[in-house]
C-alpha positions as CSV (number, residue, x, y, z in Angstrom):
1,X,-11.7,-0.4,-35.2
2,X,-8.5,1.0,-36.9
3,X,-6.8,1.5,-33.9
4,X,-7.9,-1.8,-32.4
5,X,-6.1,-3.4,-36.1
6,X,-2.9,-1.6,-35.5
7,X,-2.3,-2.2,-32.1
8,X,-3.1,-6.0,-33.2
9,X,-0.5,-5.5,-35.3
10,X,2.2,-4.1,-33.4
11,X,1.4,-7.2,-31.3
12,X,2.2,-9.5,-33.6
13,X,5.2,-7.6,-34.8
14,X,6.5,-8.0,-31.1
15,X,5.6,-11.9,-30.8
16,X,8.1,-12.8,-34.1
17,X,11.6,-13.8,-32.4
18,X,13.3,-13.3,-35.8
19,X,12.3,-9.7,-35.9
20,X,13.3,-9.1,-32.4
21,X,16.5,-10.5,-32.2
22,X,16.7,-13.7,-33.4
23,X,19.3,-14.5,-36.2
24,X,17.9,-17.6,-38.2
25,X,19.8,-20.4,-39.8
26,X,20.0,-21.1,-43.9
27,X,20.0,-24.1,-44.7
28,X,22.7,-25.7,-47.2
29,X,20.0,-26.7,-49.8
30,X,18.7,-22.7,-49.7
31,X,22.5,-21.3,-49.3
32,X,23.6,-23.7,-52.8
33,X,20.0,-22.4,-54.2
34,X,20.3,-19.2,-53.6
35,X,21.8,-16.7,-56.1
36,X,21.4,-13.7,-54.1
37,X,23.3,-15.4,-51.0
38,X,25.8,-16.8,-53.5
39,X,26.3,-13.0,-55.0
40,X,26.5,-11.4,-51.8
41,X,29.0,-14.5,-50.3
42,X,31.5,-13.5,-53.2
43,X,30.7,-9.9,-52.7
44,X,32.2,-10.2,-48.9
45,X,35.2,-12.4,-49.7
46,X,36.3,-9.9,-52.1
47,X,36.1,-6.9,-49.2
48,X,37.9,-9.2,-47.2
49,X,40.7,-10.0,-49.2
50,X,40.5,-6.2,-50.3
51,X,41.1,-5.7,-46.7
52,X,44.0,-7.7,-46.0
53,X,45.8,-6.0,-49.0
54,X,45.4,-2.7,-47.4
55,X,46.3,-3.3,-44.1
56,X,49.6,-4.9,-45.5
57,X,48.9,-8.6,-44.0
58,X,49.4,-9.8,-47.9
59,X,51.6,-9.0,-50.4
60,X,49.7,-7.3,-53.5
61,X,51.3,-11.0,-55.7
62,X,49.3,-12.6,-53.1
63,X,45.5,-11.8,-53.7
64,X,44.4,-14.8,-55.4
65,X,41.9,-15.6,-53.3
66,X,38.6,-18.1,-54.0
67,X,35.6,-18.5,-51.9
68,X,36.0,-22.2,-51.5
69,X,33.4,-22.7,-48.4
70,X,30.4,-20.9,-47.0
71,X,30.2,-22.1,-43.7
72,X,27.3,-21.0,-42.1
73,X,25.1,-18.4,-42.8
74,X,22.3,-16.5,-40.7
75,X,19.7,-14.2,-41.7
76,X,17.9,-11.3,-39.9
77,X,15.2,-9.5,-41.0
78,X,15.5,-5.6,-40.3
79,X,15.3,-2.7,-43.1
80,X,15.9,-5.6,-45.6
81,X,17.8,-8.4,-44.6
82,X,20.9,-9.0,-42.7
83,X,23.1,-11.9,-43.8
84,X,25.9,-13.3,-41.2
85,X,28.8,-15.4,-43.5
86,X,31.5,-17.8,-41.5
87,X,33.4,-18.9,-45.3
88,X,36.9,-20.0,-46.1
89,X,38.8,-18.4,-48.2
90,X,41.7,-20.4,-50.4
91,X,44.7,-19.5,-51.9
92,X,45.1,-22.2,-54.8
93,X,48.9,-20.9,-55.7
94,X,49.8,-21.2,-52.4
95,X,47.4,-22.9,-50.4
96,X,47.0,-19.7,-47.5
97,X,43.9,-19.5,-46.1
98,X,41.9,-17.0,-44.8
99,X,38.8,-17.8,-41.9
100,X,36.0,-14.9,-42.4
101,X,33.4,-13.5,-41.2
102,X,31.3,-10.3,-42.4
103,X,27.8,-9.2,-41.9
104,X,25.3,-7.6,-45.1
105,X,22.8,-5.7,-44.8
106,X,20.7,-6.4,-48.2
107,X,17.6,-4.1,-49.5
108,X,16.0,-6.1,-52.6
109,X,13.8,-3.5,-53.0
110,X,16.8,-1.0,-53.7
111,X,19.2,-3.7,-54.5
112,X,21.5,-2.1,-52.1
113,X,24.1,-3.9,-50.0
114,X,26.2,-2.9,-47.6
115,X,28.8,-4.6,-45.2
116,X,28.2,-3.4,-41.6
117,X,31.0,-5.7,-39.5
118,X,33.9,-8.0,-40.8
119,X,36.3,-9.6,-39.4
120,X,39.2,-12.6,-40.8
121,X,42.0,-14.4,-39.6
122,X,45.3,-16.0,-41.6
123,X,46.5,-18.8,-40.0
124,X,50.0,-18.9,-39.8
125,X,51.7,-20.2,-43.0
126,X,54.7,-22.4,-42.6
127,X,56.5,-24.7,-45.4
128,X,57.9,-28.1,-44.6
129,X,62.0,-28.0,-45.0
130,X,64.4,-30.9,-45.2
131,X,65.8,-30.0,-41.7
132,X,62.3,-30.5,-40.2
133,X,61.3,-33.3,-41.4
134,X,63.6,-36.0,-40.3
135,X,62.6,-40.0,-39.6
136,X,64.4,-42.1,-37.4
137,X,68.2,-42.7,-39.2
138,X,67.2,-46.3,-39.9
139,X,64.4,-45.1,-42.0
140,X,64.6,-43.3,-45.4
141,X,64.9,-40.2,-45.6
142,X,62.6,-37.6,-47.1
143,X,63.9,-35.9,-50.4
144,X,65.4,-32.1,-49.7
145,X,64.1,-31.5,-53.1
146,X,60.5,-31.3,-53.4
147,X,59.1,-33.0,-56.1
148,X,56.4,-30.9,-57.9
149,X,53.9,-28.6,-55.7
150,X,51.2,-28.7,-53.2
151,X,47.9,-30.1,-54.6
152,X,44.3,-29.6,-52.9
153,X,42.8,-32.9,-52.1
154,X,39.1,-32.5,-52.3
155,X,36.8,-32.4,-48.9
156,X,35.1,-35.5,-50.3
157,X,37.8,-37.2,-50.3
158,X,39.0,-36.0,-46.9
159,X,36.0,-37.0,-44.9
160,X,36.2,-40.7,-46.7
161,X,40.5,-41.2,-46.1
162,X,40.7,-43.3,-43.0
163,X,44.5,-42.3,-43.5
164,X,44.2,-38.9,-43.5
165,X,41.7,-38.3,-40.7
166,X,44.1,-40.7,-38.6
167,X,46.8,-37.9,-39.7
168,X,44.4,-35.2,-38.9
169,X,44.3,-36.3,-35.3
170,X,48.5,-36.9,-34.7
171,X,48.7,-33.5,-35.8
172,X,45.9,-32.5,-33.2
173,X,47.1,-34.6,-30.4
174,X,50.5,-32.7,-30.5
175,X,49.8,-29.0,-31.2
176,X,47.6,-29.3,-28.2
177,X,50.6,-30.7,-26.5
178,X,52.4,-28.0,-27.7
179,X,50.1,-25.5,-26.3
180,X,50.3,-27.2,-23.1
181,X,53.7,-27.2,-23.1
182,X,54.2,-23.8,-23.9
183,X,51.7,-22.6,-21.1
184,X,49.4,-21.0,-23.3
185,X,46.6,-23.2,-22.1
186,X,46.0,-24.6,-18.3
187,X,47.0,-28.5,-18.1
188,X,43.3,-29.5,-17.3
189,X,42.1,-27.2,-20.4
190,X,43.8,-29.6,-22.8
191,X,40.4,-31.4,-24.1
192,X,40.3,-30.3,-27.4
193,X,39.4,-32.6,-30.4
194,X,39.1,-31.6,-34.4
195,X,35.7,-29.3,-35.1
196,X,36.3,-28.7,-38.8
197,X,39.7,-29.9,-41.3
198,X,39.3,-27.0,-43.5
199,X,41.8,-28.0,-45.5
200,X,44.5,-30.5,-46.7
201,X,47.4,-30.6,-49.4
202,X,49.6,-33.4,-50.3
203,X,53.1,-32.9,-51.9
204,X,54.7,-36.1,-53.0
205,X,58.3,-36.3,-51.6
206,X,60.2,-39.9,-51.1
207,X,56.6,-40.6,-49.1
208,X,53.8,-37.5,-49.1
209,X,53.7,-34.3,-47.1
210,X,50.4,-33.7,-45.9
211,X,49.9,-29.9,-45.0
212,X,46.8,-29.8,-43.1
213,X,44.4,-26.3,-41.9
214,X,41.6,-27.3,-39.4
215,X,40.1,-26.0,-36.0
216,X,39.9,-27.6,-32.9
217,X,37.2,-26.8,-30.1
218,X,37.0,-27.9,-26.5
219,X,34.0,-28.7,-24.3
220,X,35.0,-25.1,-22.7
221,X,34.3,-23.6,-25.9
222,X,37.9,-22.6,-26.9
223,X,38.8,-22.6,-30.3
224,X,43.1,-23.4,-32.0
225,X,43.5,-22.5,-35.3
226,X,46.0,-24.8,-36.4
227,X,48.5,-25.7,-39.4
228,X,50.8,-28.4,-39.5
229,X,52.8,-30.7,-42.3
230,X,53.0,-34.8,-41.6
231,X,55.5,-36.1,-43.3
232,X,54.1,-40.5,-44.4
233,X,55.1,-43.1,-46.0
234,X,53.4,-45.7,-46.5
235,X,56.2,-48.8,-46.9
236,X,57.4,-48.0,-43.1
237,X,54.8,-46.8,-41.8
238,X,56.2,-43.4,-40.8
239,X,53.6,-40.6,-39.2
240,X,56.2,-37.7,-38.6
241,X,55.4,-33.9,-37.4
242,X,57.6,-31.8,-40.2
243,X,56.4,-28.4,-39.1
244,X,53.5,-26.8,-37.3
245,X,52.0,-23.2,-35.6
246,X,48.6,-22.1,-33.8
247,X,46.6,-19.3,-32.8
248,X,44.2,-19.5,-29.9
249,X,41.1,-17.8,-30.8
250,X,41.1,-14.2,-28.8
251,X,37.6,-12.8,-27.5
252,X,36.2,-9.9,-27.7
253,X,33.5,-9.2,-25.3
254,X,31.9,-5.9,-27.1
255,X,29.3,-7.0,-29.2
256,X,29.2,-4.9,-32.6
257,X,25.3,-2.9,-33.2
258,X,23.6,-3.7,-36.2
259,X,21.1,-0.9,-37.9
260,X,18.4,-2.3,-35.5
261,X,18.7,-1.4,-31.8
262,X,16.6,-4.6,-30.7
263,X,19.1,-6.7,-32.2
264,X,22.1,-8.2,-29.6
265,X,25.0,-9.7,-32.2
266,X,28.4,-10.0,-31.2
267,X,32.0,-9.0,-33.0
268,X,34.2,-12.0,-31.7
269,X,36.4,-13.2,-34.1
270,X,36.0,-17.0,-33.5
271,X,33.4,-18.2,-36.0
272,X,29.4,-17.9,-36.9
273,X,26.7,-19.3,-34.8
274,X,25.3,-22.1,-34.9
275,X,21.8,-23.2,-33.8
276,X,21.0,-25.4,-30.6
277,X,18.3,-27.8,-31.3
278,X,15.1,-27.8,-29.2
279,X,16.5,-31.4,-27.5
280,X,19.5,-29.8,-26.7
281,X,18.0,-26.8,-25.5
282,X,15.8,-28.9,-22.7
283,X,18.2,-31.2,-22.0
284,X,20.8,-28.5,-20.9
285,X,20.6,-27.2,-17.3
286,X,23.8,-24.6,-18.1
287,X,21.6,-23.0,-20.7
288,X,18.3,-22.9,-18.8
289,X,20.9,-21.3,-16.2
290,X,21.9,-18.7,-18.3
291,X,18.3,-18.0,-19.7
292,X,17.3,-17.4,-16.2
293,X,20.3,-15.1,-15.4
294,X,19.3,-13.0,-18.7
295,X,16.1,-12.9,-17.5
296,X,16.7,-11.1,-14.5
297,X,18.6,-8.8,-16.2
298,X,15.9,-7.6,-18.7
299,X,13.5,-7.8,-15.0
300,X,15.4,-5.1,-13.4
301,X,15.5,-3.5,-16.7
302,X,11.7,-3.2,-16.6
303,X,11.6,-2.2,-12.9
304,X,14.1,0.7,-13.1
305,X,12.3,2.0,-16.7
306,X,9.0,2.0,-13.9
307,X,6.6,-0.6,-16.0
308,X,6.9,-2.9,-13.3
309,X,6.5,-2.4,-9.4
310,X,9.7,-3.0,-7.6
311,X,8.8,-6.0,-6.3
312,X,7.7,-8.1,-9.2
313,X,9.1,-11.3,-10.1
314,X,9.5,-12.3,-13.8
315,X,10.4,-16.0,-14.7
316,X,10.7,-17.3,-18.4
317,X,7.9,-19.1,-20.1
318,X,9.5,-20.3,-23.0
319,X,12.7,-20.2,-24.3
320,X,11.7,-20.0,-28.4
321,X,15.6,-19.8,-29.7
322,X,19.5,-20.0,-29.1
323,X,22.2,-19.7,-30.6
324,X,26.2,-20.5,-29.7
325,X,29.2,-18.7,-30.7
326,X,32.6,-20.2,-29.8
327,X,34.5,-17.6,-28.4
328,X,37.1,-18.0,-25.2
329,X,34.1,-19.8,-23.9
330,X,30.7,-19.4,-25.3
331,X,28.6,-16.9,-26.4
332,X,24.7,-17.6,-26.3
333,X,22.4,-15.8,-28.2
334,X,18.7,-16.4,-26.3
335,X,15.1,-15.0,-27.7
336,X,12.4,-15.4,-24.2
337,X,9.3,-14.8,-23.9
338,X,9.4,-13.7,-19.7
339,X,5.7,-13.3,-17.9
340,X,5.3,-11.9,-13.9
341,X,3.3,-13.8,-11.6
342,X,0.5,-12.8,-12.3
343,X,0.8,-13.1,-16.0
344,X,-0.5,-9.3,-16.3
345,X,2.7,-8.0,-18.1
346,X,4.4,-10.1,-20.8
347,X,7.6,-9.6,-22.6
348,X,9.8,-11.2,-25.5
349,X,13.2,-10.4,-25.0
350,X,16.7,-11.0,-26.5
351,X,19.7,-10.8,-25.2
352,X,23.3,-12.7,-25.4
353,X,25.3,-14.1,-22.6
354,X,28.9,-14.9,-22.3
355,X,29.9,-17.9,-20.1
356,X,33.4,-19.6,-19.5
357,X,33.2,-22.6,-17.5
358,X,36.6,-22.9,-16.0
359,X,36.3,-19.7,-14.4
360,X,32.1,-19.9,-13.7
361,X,32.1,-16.7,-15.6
362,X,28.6,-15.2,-16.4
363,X,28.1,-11.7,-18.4
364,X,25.2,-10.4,-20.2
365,X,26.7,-8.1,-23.4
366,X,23.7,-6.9,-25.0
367,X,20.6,-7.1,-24.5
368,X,16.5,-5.8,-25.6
369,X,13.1,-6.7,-24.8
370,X,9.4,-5.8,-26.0
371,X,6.4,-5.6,-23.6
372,X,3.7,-6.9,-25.2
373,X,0.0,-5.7,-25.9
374,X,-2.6,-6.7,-23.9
């Protein structure tokens, strides 16, 4: 009867997605509720900046750094919990901004914590000057003495600025005119449109200079970093690009191990992961597509370990999560449950795949799988 309990209970064990690969969503009521994430949030950003110091990428004057946003953050349960953190980081002196992304491994039980994978970005930081910024000749001109400083406009009053999300989208229009230009993107990849303004400054000037940070994503999943200054004002009418400068997201295809081998996650530097709904999961043919090509993957897997007979066919039953990471395309994080035709052997398996749709590009980077009890 022992025996009969444990093996029930390494059945079960195998049948929870979340232990076997699946990295769950907090939501923002449990991320603003929760000290321990809060603690550990702040206990990341400060390795991060810590990091940035010592690899010379900020002068030491420059470490006044505050946690200003927690993006996103997933949880794992392993030997403790594993917490995954997409948060911006602000400068107030100087409004630089640092995109992050670290990974903690927390034991309560211990009350230890540990950072297993990190990684950040500093968008490029560039100043208006009176030589960029320069209206048409009938119009006034904007003072080559700044008035005063920057000032952080708050996000509330972002989203609600019909002005400044019109703004937002000039500046938007033309750096992805500029990357076009400049041939660092493909003339038909040139969809992009404003995921996130993570921030925006206003320095009043004869008008206001609106220095803007925000991300822009396209359908083919690539993500711009950009940062631009618009020069307004508001008794002409004048919208004018003082300065600007982007990054295009790299990728990095090797995914990074996490203390638990049944556990795919992924290094790229290009943000968290967000969780696909079950609608959109049915209603996508790409990601049953992908589940599929997984699938077969983790089959042959099972044939060449010899716990299946060379000619058996496995098809997925149910696809219980996904995740997406934007990357240079897309990054999707799948938990299956896979049967043969018979039904005789049953397995949950996780396992991402990277896909890039211009190019029809298909990988699997990692990958696990459980056969279940009978």
């Amino acid at each position: 009867m022992k025996a009969l309990l444990i093996v029930f209970a390494i059945a079960l064990c195998c049948c929870n997605s979340q232990t076997l690969g699946g990295y769950t969503q907090v939501s923002a009521t449990d991320i603003q509720n929760s000290a321990t994430i809060q603690s550990l949030a702040n206990y990341g950003a400060q390795n991060i900046v810590q990091q940035a110091l010592t690899a010379g990428k900020l002068p030491n004057s420059n470490a006044n750094f505050k946690l200003t946003s927690i993006n996103s953050v997933y949880q794992q349960v392993v030997n403790g919990i594993n917490y995954r953190f997409n948060v911006t980081l602000t400068n107030s002196d100087n409004g630089v901004i640092i995109i992050a992304q670290f990974t903690i491994n927390y034991v309560a039980s211990s009350n230890t914590r540990q950072i297993i994978s990190s990684n950040y970005q500093i968008p490029t930081y560039s100043l208006p000057s009176s030589t960029t910024a320069t209206p048409k000749a009938t119009q006034s001109q904007p003072q080559a003495t700044q008035v005063g400083g920057y000032t952080l406009i708050p996000a509330n009053e972002v989203q609600n600025n019909a002005l400044i999300q019109s703004l937002a989208n000039l500046g938007a229009q033309s750096i992805t005119q500029q990357a076009v230009t400049e041939k660092k993107l493909p003339t038909s990849n040139s969809n992009f449109a404003i995921s996130k303004i993570n921030s925006v400054y206003q320095q009043v000037v004869n008008g206001i200079n609106y220095k803007f940070n925000v991300t822009l994503t396209n359908s083919d999943g690539v993500t711009i970093y950009a940062q631009f200054v618009i020069y307004y004002q508001a008794s002409t009418n004048t919208r004018q690009i003082a300065s600007s400068s982007f990054s295009i997201a790299p990728y990095s295809a090797a995914p990074t191990q996490t203390p638990t081998t049944a556990t795919p996650t992924s290094s790229t530097k290009a943000g968290g992961w967000t969780q696909l709904s079950d609608a959109d999961i049915q209603n996508s043919a790409i990601i049953k597509s992908l589940a599929d090509f997984g699938a077969q993957n983790i089959a042959q897997q099972i044939i060449t370990a010899g716990k299946a007979p060379s000619n058996s066919k496995f098809t997925v039953t149910k696809i219980n999560s996904v995740s997406s990471q934007v990357v240079n395309g897309i990054n999707y994080n799948f938990n299956v449950n896979l049967s043969n035709a018979d039904k005789s052997i049953n397995v949950v398996a996780a396992y991402i795949v990277y896909y890039q749709s211009w190019t029809n590009t298909k990988k699997v980077l990692s990958s696990s799988y459980q056969i279940l009890a009978k």
